[in-house]
N, C-alpha and C positions, 0 to 999 in steps of 0.2 A: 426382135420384138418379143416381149415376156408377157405371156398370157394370165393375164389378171383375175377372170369370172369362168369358176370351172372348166378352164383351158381353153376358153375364148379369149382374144381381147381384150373387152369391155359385157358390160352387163347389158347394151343394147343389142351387140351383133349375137349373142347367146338367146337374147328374147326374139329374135328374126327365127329363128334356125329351132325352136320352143317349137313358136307356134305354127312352124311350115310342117313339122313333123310330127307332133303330137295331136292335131286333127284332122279326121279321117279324107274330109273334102279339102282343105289346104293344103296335105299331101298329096294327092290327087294331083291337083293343078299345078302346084310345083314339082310334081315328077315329068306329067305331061312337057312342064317348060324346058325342063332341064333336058328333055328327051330332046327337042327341039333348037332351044336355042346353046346349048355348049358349044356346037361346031361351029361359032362364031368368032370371032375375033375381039370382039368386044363384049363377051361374055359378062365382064363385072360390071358393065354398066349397064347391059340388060337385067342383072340379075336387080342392081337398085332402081329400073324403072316397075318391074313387076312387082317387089315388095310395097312401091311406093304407093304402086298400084291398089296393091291386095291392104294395103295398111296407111291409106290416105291420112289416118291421124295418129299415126302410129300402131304399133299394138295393144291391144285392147289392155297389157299392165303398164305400158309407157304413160307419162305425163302430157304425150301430145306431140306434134308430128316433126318438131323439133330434137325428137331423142333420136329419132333417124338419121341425124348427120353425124352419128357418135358410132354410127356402125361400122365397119372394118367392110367393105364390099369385097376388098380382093379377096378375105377370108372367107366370105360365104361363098364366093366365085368357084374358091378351090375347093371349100366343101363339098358344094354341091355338085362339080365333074368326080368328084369319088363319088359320090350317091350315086350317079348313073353309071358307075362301072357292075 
């Protein structure tokens, strides 16, 4: 796979991983989750129910909740068990 948007992907799974990181309270939560749910088995697809969660219509520069199926989950998945190392 060849990383297309700043070494993501795509331009949506870069805007997931934006704005989990760059504000203060949605780091927060998604540290808490990651603290919680990694040691799961199905870790990537918790990770797209709580984005889904936290970003019901996408993120706030997405076109709409539709840009969400454009995201790479496994890649946030593994991202984010490095985050919690």
């Amino acid at each position: 796979m060849s990383n297309t948007y700043n070494g993501w992907t795509n331009w949506e799974t870069w805007q997931i991983l934006l704005w989990a990181s760059n504000d203060q309270h949605l780091y927060n939560l998604t540290t808490e989750f990651v603290t919680w749910a990694s040691r799961f088995a199905s870790f990537d697809y918790k990770c797209q129910k709580f984005f889904y969660d936290m970003f019901p219509n996408g993120t706030p520069d997405m076109d709409g909740v539709e840009d969400m199926s454009a995201v790479n989950w496994k890649e946030i998945a593994q991202h984010l068990e490095e985050w919690n190392d």
